[in-house]
Structure formats: structure tokens, C-alpha cells
PDB file of N, CA, C and O in Angstrom:
ATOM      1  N   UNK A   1     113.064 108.123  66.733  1.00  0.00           N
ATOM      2  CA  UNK A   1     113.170 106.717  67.047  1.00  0.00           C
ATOM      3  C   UNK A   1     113.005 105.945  65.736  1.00  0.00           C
ATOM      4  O   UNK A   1     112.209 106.278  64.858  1.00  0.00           O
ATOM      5  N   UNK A   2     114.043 104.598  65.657  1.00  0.00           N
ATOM      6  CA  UNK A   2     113.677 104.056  64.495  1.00  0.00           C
ATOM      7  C   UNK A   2     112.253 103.195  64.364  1.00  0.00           C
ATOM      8  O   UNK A   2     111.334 103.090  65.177  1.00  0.00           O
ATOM      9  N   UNK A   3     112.403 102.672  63.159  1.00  0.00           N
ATOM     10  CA  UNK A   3     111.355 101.587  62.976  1.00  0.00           C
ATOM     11  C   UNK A   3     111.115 100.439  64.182  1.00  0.00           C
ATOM     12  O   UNK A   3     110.149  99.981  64.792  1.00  0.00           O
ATOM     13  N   UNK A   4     112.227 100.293  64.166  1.00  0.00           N
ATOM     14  CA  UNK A   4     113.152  98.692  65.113  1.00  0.00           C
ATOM     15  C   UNK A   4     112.694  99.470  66.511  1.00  0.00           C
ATOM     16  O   UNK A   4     112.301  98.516  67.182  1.00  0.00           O
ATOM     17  N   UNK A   5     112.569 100.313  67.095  1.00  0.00           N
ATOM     18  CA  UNK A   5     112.684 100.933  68.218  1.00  0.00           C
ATOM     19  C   UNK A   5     111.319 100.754  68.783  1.00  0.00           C
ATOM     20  O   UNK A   5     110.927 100.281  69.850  1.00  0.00           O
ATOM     21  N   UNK A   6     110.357 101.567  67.163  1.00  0.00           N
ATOM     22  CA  UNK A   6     108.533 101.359  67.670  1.00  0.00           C
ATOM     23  C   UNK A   6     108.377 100.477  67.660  1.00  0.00           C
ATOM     24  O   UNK A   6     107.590 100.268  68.583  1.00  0.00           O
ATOM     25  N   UNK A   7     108.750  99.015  66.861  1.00  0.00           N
ATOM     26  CA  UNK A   7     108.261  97.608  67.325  1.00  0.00           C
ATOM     27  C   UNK A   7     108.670  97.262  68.947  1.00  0.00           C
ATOM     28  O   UNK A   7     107.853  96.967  69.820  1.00  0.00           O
ATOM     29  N   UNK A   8     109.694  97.341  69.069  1.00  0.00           N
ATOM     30  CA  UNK A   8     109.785  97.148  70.948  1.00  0.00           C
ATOM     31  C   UNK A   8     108.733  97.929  71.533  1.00  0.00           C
ATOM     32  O   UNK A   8     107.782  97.536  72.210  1.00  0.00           O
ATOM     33  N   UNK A   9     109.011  98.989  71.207  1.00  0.00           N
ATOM     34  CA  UNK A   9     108.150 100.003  72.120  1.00  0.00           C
ATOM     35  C   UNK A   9     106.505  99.301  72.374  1.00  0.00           C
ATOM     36  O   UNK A   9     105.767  99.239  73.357  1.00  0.00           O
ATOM     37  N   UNK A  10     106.354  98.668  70.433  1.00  0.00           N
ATOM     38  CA  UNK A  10     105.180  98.586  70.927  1.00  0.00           C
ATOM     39  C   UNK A  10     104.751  97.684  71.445  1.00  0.00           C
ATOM     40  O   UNK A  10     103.666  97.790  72.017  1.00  0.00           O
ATOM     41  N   UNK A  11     105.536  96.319  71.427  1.00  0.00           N
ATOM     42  CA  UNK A  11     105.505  94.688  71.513  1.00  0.00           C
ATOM     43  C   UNK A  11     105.295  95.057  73.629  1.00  0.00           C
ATOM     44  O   UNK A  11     104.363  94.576  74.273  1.00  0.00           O
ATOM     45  N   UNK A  12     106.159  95.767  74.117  1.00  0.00           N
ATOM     46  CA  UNK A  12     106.803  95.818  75.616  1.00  0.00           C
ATOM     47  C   UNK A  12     105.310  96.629  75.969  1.00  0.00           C
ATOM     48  O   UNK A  12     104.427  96.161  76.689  1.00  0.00           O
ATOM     49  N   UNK A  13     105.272  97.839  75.336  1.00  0.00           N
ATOM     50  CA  UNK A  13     103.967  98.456  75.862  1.00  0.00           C
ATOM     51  C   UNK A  13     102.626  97.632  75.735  1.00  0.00           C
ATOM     52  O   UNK A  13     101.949  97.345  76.722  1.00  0.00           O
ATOM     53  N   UNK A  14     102.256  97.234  74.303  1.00  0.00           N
ATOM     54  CA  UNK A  14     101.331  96.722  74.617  1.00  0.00           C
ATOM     55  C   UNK A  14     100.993  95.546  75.081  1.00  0.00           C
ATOM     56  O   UNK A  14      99.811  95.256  75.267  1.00  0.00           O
ATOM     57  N   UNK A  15     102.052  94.664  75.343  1.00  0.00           N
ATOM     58  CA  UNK A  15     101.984  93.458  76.477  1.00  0.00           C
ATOM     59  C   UNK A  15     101.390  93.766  78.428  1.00  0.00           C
ATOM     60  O   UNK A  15     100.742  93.191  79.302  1.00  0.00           O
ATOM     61  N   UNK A  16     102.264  95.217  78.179  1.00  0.00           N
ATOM     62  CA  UNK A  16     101.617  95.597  79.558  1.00  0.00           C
ATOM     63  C   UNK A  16     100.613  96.110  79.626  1.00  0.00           C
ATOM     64  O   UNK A  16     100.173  95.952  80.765  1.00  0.00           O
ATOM     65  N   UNK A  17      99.450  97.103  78.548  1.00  0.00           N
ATOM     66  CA  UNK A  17      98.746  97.225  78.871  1.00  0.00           C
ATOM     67  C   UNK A  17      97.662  95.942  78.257  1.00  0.00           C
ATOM     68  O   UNK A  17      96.675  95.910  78.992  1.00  0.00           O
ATOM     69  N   UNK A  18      97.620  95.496  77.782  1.00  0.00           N
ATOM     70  CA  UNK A  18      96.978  93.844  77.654  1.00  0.00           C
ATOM     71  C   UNK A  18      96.667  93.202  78.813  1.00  0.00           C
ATOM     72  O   UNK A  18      95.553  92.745  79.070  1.00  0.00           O
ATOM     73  N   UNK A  19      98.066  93.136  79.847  1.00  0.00           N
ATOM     74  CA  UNK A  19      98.353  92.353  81.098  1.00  0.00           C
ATOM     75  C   UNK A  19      97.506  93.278  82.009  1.00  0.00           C
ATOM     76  O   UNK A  19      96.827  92.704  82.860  1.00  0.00           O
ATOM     77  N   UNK A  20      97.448  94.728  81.943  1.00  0.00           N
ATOM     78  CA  UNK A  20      96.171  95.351  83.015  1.00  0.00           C
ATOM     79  C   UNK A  20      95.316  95.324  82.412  1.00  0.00           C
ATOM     80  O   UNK A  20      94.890  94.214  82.729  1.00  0.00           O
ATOM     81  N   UNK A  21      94.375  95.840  81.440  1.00  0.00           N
ATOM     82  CA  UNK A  21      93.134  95.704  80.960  1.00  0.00           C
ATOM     83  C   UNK A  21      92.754  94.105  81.292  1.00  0.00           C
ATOM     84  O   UNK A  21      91.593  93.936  81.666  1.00  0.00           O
ATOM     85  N   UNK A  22      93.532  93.012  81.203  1.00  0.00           N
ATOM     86  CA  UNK A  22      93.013  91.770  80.590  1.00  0.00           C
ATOM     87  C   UNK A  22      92.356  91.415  79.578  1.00  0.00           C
ATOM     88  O   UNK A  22      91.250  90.875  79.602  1.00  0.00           O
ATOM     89  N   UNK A  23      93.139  91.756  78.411  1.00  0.00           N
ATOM     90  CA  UNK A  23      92.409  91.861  76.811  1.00  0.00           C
ATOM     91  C   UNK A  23      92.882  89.942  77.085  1.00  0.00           C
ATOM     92  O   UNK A  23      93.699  89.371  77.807  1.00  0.00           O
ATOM     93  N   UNK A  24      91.936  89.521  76.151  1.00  0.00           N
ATOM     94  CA  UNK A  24      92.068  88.329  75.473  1.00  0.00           C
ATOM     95  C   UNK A  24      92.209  87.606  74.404  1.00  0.00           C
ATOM     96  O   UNK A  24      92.244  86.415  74.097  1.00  0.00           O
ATOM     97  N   UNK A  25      92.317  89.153  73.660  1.00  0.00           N
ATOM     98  CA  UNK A  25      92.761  88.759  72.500  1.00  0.00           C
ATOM     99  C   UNK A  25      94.288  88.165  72.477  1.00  0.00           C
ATOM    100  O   UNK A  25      94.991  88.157  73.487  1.00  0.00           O
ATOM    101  N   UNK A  26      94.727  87.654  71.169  1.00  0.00           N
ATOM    102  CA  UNK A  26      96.170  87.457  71.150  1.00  0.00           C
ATOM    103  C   UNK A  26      97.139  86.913  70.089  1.00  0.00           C
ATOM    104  O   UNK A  26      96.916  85.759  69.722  1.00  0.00           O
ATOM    105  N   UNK A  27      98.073  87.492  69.594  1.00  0.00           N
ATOM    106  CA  UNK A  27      98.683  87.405  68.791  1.00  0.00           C
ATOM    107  C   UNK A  27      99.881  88.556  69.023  1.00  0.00           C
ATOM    108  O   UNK A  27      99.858  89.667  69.553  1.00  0.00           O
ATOM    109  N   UNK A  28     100.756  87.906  68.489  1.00  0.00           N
ATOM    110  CA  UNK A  28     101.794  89.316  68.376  1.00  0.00           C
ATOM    111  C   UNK A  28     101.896  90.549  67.603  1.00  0.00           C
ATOM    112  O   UNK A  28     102.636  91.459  67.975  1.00  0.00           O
ATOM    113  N   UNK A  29     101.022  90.639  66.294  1.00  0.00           N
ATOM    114  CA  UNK A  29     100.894  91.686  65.796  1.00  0.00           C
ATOM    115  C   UNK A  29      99.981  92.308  66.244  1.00  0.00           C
ATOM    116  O   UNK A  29     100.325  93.438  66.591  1.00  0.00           O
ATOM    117  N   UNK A  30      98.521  91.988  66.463  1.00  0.00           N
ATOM    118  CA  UNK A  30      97.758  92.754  67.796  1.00  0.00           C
ATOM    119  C   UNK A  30      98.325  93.400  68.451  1.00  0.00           C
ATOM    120  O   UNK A  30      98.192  94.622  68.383  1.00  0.00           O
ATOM    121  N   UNK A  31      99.262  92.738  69.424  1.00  0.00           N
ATOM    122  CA  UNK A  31     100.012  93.266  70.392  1.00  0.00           C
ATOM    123  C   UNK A  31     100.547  94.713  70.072  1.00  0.00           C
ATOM    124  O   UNK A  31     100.184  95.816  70.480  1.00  0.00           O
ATOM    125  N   UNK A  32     101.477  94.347  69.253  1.00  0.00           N
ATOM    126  CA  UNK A  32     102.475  95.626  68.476  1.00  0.00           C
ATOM    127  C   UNK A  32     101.364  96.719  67.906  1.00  0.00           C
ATOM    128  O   UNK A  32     101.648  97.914  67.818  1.00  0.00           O
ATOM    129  N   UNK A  33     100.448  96.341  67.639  1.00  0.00           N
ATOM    130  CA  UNK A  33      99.905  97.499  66.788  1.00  0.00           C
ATOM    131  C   UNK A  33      98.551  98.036  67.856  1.00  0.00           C
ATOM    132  O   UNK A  33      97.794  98.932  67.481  1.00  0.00           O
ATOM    133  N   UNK A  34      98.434  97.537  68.837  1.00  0.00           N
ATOM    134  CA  UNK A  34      97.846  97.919  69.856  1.00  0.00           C
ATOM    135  C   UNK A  34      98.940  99.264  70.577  1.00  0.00           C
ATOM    136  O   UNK A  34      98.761 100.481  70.567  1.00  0.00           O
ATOM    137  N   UNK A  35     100.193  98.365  71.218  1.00  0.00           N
ATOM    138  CA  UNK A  35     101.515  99.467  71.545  1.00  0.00           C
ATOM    139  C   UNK A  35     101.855 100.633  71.302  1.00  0.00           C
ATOM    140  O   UNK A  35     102.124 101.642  71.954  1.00  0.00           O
ATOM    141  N   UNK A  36     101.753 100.088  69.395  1.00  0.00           N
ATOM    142  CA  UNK A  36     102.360 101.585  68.711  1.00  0.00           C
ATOM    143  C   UNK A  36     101.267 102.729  68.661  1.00  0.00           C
ATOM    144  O   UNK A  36     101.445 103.947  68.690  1.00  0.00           O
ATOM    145  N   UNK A  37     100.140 102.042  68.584  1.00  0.00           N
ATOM    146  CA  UNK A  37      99.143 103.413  68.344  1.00  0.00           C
ATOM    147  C   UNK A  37      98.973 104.027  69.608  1.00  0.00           C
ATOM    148  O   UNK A  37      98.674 105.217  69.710  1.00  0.00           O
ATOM    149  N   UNK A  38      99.214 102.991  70.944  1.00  0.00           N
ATOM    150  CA  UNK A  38      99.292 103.555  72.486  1.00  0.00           C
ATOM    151  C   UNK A  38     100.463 104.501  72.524  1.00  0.00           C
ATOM    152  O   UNK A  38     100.363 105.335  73.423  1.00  0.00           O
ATOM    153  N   UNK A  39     101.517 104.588  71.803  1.00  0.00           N
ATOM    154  CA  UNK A  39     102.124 105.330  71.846  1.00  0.00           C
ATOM    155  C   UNK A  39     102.081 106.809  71.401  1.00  0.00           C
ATOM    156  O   UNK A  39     102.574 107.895  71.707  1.00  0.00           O
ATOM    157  N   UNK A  40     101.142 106.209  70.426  1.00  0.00           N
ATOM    158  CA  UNK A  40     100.803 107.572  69.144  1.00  0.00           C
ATOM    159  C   UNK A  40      99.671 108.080  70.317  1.00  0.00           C
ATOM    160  O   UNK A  40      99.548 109.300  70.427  1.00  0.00           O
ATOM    161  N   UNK A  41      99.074 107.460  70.947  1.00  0.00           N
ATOM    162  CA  UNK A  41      97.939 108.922  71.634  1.00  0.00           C
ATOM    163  C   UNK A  41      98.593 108.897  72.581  1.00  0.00           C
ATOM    164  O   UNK A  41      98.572 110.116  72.752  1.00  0.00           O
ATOM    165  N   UNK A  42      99.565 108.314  73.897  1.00  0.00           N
ATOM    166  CA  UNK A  42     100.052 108.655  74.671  1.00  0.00           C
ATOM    167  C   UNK A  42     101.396 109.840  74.239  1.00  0.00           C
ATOM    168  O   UNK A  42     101.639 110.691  75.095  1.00  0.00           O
ATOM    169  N   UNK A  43     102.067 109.860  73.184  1.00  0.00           N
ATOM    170  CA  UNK A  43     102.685 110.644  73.022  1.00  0.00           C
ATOM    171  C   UNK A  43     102.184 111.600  72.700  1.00  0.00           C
ATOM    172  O   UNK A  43     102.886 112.536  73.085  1.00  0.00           O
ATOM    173  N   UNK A  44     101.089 112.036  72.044  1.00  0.00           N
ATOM    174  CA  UNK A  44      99.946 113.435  72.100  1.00  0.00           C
ATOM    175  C   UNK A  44      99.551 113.179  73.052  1.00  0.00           C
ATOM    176  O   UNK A  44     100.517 112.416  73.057  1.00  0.00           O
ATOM    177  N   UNK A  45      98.919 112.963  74.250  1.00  0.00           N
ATOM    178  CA  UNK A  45      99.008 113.685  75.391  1.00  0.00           C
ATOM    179  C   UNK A  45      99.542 113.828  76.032  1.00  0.00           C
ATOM    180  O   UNK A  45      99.083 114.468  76.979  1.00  0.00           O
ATOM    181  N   UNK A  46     100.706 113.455  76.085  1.00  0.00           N
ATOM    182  CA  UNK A  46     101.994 113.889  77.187  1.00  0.00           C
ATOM    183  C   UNK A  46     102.726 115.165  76.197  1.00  0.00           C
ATOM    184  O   UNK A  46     103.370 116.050  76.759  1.00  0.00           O
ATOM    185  N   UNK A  47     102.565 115.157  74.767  1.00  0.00           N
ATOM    186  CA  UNK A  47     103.186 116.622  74.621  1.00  0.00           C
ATOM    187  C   UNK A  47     102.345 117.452  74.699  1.00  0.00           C
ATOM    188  O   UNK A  47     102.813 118.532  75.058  1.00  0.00           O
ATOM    189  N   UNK A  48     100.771 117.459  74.439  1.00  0.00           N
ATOM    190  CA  UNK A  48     100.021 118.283  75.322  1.00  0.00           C
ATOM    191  C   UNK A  48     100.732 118.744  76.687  1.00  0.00           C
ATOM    192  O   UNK A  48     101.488 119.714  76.628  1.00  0.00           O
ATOM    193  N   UNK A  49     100.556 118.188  77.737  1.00  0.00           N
ATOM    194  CA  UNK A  49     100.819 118.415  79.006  1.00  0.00           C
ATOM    195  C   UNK A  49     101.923 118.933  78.828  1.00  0.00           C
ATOM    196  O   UNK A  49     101.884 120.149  79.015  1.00  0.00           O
ATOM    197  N   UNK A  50     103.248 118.408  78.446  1.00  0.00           N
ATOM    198  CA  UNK A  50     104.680 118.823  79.155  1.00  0.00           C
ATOM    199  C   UNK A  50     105.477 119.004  77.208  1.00  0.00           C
ATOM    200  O   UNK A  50     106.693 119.100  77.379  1.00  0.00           O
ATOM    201  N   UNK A  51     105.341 119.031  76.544  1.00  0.00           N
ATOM    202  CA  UNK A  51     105.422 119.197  75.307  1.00  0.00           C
ATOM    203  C   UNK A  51     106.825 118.196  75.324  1.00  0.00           C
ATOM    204  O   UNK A  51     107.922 118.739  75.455  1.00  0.00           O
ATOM    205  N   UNK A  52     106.749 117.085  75.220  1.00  0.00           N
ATOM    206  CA  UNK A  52     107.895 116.232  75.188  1.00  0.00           C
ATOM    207  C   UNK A  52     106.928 114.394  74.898  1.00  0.00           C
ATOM    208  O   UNK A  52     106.275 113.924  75.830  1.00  0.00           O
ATOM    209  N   UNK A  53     107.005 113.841  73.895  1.00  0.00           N
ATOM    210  CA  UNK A  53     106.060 112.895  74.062  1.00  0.00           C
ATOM    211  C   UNK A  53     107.048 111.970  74.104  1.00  0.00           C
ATOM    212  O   UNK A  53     108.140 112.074  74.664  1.00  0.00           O
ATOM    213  N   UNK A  54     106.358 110.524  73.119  1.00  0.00           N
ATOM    214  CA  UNK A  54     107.456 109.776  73.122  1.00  0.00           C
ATOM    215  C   UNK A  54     108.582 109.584  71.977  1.00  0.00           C
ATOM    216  O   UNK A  54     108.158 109.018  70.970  1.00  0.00           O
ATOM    217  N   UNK A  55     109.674 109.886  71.963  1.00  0.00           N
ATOM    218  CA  UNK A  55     111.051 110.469  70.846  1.00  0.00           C
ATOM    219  C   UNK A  55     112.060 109.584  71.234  1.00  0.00           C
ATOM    220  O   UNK A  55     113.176 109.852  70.789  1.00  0.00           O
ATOM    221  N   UNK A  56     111.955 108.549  71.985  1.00  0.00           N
ATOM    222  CA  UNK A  56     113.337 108.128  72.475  1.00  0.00           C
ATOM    223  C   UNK A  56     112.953 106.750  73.007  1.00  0.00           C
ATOM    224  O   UNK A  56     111.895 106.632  73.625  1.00  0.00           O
ATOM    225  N   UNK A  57     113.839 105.585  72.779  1.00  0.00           N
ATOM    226  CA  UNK A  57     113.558 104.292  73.402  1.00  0.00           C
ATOM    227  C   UNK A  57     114.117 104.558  74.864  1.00  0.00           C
ATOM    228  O   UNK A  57     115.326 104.597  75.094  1.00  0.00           O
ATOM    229  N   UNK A  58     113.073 104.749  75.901  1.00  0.00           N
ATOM    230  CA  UNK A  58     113.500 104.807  77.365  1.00  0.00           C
ATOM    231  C   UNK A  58     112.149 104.075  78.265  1.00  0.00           C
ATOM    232  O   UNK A  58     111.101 103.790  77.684  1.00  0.00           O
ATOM    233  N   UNK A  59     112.292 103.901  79.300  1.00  0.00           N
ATOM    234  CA  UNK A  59     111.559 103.691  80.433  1.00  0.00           C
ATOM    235  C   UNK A  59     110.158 104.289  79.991  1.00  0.00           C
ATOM    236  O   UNK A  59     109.058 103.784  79.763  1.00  0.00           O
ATOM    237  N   UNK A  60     110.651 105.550  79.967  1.00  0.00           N
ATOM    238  CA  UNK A  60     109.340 107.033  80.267  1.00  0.00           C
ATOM    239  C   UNK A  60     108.610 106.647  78.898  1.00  0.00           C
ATOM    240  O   UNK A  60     107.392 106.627  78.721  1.00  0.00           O
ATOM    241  N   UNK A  61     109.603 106.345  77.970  1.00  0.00           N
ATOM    242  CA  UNK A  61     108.229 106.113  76.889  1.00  0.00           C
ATOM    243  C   UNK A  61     107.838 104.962  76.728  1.00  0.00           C
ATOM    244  O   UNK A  61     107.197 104.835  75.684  1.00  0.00           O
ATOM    245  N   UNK A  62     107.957 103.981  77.367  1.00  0.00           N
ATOM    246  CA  UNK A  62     107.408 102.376  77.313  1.00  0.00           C
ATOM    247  C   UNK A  62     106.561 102.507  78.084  1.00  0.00           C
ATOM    248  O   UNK A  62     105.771 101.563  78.080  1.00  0.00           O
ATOM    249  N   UNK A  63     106.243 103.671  79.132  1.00  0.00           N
ATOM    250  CA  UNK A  63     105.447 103.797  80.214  1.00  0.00           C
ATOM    251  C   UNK A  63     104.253 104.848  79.609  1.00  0.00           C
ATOM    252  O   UNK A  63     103.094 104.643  79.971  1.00  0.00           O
ATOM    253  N   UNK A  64     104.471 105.685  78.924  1.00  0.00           N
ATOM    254  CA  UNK A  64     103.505 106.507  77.907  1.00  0.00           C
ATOM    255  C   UNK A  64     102.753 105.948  77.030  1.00  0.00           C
ATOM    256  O   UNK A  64     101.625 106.269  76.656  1.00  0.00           O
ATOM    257  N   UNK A  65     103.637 104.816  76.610  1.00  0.00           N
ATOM    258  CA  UNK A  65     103.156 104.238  75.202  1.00  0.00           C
ATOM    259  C   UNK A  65     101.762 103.186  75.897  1.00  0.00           C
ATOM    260  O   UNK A  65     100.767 102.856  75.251  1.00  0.00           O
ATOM    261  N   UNK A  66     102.066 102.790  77.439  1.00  0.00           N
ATOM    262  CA  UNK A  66     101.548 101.710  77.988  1.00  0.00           C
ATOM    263  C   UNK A  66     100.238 102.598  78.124  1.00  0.00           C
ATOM    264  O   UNK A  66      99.124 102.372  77.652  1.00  0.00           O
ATOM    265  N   UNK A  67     100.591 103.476  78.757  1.00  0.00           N
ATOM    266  CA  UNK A  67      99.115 104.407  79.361  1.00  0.00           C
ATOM    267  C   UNK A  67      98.525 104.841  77.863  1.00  0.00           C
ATOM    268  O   UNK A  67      97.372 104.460  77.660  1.00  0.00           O
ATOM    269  N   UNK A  68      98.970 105.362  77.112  1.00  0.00           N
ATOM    270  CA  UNK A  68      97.826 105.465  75.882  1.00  0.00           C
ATOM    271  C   UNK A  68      97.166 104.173  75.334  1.00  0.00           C
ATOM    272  O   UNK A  68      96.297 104.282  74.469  1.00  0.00           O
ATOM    273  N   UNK A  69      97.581 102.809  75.854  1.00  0.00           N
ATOM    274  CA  UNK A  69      97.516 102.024  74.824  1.00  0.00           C
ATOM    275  C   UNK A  69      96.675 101.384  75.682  1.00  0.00           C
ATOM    276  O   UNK A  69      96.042 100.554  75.030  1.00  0.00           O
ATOM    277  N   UNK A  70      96.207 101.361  77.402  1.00  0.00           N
ATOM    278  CA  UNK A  70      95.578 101.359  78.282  1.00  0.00           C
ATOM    279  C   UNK A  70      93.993 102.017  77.471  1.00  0.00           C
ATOM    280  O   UNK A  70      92.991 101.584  76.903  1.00  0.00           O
ATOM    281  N   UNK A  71      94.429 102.934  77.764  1.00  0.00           N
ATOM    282  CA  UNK A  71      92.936 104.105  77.353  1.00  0.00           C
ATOM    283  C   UNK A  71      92.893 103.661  75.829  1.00  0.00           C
ATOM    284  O   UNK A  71      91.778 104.038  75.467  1.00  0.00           O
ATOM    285  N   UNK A  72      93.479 103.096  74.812  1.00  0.00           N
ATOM    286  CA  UNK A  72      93.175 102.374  73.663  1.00  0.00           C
ATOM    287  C   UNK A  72      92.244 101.237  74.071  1.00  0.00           C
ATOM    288  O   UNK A  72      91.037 101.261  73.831  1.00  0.00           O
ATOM    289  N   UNK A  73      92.811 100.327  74.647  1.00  0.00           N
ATOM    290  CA  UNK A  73      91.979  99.050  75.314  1.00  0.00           C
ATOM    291  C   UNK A  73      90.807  99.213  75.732  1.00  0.00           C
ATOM    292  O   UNK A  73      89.869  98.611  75.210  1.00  0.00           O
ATOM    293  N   UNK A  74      90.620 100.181  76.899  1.00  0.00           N
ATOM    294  CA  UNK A  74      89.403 100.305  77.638  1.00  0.00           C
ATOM    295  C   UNK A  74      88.240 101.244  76.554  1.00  0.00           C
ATOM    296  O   UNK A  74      87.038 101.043  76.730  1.00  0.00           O
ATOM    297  N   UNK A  75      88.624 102.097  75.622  1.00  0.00           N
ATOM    298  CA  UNK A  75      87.531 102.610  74.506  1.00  0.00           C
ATOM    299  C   UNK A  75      87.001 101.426  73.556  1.00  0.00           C
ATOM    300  O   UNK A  75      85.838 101.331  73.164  1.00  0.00           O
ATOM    301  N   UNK A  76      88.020 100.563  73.260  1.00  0.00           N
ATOM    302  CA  UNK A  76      87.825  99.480  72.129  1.00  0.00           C
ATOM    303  C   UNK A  76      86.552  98.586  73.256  1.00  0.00           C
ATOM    304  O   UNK A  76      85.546  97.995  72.864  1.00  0.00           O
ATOM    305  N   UNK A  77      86.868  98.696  74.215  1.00  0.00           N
ATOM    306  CA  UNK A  77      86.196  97.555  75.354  1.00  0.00           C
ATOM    307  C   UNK A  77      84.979  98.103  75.286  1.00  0.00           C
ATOM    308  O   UNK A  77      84.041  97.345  75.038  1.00  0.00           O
ATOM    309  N   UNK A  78      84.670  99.810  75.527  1.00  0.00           N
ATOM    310  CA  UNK A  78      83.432 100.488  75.916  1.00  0.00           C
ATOM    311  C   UNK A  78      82.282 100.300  74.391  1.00  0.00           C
ATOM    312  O   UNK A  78      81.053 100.285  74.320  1.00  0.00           O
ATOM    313  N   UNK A  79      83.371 100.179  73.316  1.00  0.00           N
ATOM    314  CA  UNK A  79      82.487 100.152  72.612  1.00  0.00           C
ATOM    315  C   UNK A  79      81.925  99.221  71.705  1.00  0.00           C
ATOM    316  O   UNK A  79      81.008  99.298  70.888  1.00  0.00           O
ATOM    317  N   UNK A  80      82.999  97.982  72.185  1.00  0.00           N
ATOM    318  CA  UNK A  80      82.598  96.651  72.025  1.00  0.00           C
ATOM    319  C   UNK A  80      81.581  96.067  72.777  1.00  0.00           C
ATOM    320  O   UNK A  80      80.969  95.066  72.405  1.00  0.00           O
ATOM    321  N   UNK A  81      81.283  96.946  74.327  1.00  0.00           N
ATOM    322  CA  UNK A  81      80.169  96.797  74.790  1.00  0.00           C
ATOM    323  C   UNK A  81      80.429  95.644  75.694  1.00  0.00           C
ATOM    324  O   UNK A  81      79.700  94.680  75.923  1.00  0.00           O
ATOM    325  N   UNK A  82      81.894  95.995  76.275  1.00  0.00           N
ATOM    326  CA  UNK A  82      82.319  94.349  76.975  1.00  0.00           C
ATOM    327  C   UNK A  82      82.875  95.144  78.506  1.00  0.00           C
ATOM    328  O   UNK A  82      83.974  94.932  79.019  1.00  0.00           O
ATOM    329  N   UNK A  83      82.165  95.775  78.870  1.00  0.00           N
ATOM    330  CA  UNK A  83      82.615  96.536  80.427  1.00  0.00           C
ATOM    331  C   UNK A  83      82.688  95.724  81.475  1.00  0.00           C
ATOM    332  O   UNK A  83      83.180  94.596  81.457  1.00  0.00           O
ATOM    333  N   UNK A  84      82.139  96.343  82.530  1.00  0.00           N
ATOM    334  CA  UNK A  84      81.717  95.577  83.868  1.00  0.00           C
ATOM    335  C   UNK A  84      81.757  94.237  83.868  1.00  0.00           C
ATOM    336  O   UNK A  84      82.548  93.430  84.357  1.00  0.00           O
ATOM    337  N   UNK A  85      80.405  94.093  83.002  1.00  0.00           N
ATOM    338  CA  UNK A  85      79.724  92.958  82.948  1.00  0.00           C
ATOM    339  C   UNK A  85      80.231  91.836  81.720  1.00  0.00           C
ATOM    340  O   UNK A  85      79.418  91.507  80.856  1.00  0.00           O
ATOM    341  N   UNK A  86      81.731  91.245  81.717  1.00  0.00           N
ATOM    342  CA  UNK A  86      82.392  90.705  80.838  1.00  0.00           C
ATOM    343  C   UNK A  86      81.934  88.538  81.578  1.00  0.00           C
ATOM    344  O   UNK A  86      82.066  87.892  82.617  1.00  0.00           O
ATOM    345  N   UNK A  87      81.375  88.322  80.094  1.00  0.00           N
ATOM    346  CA  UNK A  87      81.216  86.874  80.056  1.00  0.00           C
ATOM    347  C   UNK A  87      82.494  86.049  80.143  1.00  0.00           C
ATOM    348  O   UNK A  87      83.589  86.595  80.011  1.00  0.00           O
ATOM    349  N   UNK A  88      82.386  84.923  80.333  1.00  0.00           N
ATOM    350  CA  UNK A  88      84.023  83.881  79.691  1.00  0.00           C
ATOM    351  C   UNK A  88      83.452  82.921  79.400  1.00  0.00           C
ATOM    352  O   UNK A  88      84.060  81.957  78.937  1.00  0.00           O
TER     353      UNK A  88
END
């Protein structure tokens, strides 16, 4: 995948997992660099499992990239110490 490809990937992924966690942070490079690294551990564990990660601008990997970048969010959260019990 190109360069141009991981910025979507990561802009699309990590908007969605932002939109479930409810991060509050915000900016667009956040965003993207939240995405791409969701991609980078969702694509190691999906080639763990099925040895195919994310290699290709499709569905399946905007949806990989989302779920690693999910479990990115919620560790950054656990250890920011902002769980359950989140102020506003």
C-alpha cells in the first residue's frame, strides 16, 4: 500500500475508532497517526491469526486498522488513568 493509501487508511480508521472510544482529543494529525499505528498492531494481529494483515486499501483493512486503533485508544485511556470514571 502506498503512502497516500496509509493516510486514508488512517484518517477513516481512526475517525472510527475515536467515534467508539469517545476520545476527545482532536485534530487531524492525531487522528491519522492514531489510524496508522491502529493499523500497524491490528495488522500484527490479524497476521498472527490468519497470516494476512493489512496490505491493501479495502473494507477489511479500514476495519483492522479501526480495531487495533480501538485497543490503541482504550491502553492510552488505561494508562492515562481516564477509565470508568471519566470527568467533563
Amino acid at each position: 500500500m502506498s503512502i497516500v493509501g496509509w493516510i486514508v487508511v488512517g484518517l477513516i480508521s481512526g475517525g472510527l475508532a475515536r467515534w467508539i472510544v469517545q476520545d476527545d482529543r482532536s485534530g487531524c494529525v492525531y487522528t491519522m497517526i492514531v489510524g496508522v499505528l491502529g493499523a500497524l498492531i491490528g495488522g500484527w494481529l490479524m497476521s498472527t491469526i490468519d497470516s494476512e494483515g493489512v496490505n491493501e486499501f479495502s473494507i477489511r483493512s479500514i476495519g483492522v486498522a479501526a480495531i487495533g486503533a480501538v485497543l490503541l485508544l482504550l491502553v492510552l485511556q488505561a494508562i492515562a488513568g481516564r477509565g470508568a470514571t471519566r470527568r467533563r
